[in-house]
NUMIGU-559127 format. One record per residue (C-alpha): x, y, z. Coordinates in steps of 0.25 Angstrom, whole numbers, plus 5000, padded with zeros to 4 digits. Last residue first. Layout:
<nodes>
XYZ
...
</nodes>
This chain:
<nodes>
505550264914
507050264917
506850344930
505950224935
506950124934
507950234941
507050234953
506950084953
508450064954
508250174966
507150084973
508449974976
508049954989
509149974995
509050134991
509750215002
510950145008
511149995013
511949995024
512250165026
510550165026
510550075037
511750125047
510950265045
509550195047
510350125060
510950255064
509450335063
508750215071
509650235083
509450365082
507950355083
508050265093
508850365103
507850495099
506750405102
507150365116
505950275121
504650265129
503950375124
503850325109
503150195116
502350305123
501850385112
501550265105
500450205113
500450125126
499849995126
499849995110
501350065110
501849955122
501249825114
501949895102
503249915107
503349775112
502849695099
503849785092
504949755100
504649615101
504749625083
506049695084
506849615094
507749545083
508249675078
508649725091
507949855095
508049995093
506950085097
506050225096
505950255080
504950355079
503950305065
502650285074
503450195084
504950155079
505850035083
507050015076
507649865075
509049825075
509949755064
510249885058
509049945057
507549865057
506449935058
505249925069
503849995067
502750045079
501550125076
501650115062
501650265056
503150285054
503250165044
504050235036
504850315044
505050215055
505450105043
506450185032
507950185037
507750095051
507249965041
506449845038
505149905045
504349815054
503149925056
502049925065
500449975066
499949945078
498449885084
499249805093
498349665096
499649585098
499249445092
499849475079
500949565084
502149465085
501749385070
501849505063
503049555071
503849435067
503149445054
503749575052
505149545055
505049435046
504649505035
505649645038
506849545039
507749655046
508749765039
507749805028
508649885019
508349805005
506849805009
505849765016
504249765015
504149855026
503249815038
501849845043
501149765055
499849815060
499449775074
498249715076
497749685062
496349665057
496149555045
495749605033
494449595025
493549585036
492749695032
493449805043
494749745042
494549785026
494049935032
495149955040
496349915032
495750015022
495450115032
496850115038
497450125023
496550235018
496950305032
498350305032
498150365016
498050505024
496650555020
495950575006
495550435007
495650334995
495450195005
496050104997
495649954992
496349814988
495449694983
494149734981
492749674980
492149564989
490949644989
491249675003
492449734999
491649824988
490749905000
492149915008
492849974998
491650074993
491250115007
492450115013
493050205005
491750295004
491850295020
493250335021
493250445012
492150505019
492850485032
493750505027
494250595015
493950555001
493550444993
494450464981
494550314976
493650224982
494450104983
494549974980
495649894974
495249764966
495949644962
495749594946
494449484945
493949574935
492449614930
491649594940
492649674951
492549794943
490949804943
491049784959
492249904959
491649994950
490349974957
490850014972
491750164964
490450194957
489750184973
491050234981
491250374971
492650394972
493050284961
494050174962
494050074953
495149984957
496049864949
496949764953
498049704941
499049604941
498649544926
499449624918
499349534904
499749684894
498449684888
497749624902
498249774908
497649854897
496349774899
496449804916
496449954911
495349924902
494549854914
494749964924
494350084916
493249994913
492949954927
493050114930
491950134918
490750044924
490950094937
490650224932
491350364933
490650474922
490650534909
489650444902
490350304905
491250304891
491550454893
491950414908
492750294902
493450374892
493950464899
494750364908
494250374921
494950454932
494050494944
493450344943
495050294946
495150164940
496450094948
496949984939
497949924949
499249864943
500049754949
501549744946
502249634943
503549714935
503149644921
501749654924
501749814929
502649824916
501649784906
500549854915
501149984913
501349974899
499949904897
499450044904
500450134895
499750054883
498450104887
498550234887
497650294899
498450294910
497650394919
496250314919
496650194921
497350224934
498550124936
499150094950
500250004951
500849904960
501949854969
502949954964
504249944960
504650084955
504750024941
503250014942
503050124947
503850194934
503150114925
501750174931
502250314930
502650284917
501050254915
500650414916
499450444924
499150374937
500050284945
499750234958
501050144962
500550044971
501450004982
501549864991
501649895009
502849895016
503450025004
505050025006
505449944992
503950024987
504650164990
505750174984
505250144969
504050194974
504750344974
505450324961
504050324955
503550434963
504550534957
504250444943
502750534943
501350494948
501750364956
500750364970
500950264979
499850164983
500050054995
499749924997
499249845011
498849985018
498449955032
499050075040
500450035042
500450025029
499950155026
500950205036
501950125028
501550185015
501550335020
503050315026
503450265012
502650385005
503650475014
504950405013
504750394998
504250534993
504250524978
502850444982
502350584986
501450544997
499950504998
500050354998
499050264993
498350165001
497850014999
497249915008
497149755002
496049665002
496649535008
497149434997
496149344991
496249374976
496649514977
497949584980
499049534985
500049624994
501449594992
501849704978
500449714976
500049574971
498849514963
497749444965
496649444957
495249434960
494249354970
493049454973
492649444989
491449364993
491849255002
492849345008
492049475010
491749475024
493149415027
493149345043
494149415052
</nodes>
């Protein structure tokens, strides 16, 4: 489909989020932000892989204490989709991210006011080649702003609060920077962004920050996003809905395939990123089944997952997902596991399942086999896996122990 926006759009920077480019002429990105605990790592990982599932390119976690910390050290080897660390208040916070190993950080101006903890932070952001977003918040000025714009929220004083930050950051020579000035109001939050955009050539994520249930939510979202899209402004963006994060991501994939800005896709192919207890080649795998669902016109969400031990739990809201255990594949619809089959008939058997679940629906496909017997199956070949290799193969408790010492 042809871009609306292509001969217009703003050409900035481009950086990379752990895989995912941003700016320059890469495809506007979705964002979402998990609502879990991020201490609680089997659960924020089943959050990111149904946000995945959903459309989400990146995905924000908050990191408010070291408990969270030493969860994203876990949870970004596991994570298919690049993190952000959102980090508010106190600058060790934003060490301890970044020993954690994630893609990205979230800096709010307004919180981490001394500016030598900000070059800190970005000093060893640089050294570790990691992004930073500025994210100006209009609910959380610096003080002095509002007293220097006569007590209120301007568009005027969020570029500011943006551009000393962005000054802090050039002290120290951290380039890899994209910025957002979110505000809930959709008119202060449009002129931020359109007086931003002429004064750096920095990527920009959109958003209106704080706008609420749907449909109201929905409609100011939309209305700010899409208004500055069109402008050729914008880079990234995130529905902030007071609902389940599932719909931020839908309505963010939605809306770009709705201007033109991404291309619409049948079925919806999600897969883990790999990792030391991956038993198949995940990439290959997945581009197998890439290239086998192209022309299928399936409108289903499914998972290639590198292992039995983690992949039907976190990817449990695909409709249809396969891991590898033990040199065989593990089928599972909606998180149940239902099949074995041979490692080197996984992508045909996906294919065939998921013909027989659009023509049928799931109920049937979960009808039509023994679910107790592939469940055990899939429990002796987790067990045989976690005997192999053990519990930490990804290393995530060395970056634990990094982030203790902080």
């Amino acid at each position: 489909m042809q871009n609306p926006s292509q001969n217009i759009r703003k050409k900035t920077r481009q950086i990379a989020v752990g895989d995912v480019l941003v700016g320059g002429e890469a495809p506007i990105t979705v964002q979402s932000m998990t609502t879990t605990k991020t201490a609680d790592v089997e659960g924020t990982l089943q959050q990111i892989y149904a946000l995945a599932a959903a459309g989400a390119d990146i995905i924000r976690c908050t990191c408010n204490d070291f408990s969270a910390a030493e969860g994203l050290a876990m949870i970004v080897p596991r994570s298919p989709i690049p993190v952000v660390a959102d980090v508010h208040n106190q600058y060790k916070m934003a060490l301890a991210a970044i020993a954690s190993g994630v893609d990205c950080l979230r800096l709010n101006p307004g919180n981490i006011k001394n500016p030598e903890h900000i070059k800190a932070v970005a000093e060893t952001a640089g050294e570790n080649d990691i992004p930073i977003r500025i994210g100006v918040n209009g609910g959380s000025l610096h003080p002095d702003l509002y007293k220097k714009y006569g007590g209120k929220v301007t568009p005027e004083a969020m570029v500011e609060s943006a551009m000393e930050e962005l000054a802090y950051f050039e002290e120290v020579g951290f380039e890899k920077v994209k910025i957002s000035v979110k505000a809930s109001d959709v008119s202060l939050m449009v002129e931020a962004y359109r007086q931003l955009s002429e004064v750096t050539d920095h990527p920009l994520h959109l958003g209106v920050t704080e706008a609420g249930p749907p449909p109201a939510g929905l409609i100011k979202s939309t209305a700010g996003i899409a208004t500055l899209l069109l402008e050729g402004i914008g880079d990234t963006i995130r529905y902030s809905l007071t609902a389940d994060p599932i719909q931020e991501a839908k309505a963010g994939r939605q809306l770009l395939e709705a201007l033109g800005l991404r291309e619409r896709k049948n079925v919806d192919l999600i897969a883990c990123p790999s990792c030391g207890r991956a038993e198949i080649n995940v990439y290959e795998v997945a581009a197998k089944a890439q290239n086998a669902f192209e022309e299928k016109k399936l409108p289903l969400q499914i998972a290639i997952m590198g292992c039995v031990v983690n992949g039907p739990g976190e990817a449990r809201d695909a409709d249809l997902g396969i891991a590898a255990g033990n040199k065989r594949g593990h089928l599972f619809v909606k998180g149940r596991n239902v099949a074995v089959v041979k490692e080197d008939e996984m992508v045909e058997t996906l294919v065939e399942w998921a013909e027989f679940i659009t023509a049928n629906g799931v109920e049937a496909a979960l009808g039509r086999v023994d679910l107790e017997k592939a469940q055990k199956e899939a429990e002796r070949d987790r067990a045989h896996l976690l005997a192999e290799h053990g519990d930490d193969v990804n290393g995530a408790q060395k970056r634990v122990d990094l982030i203790r010492k902080i």
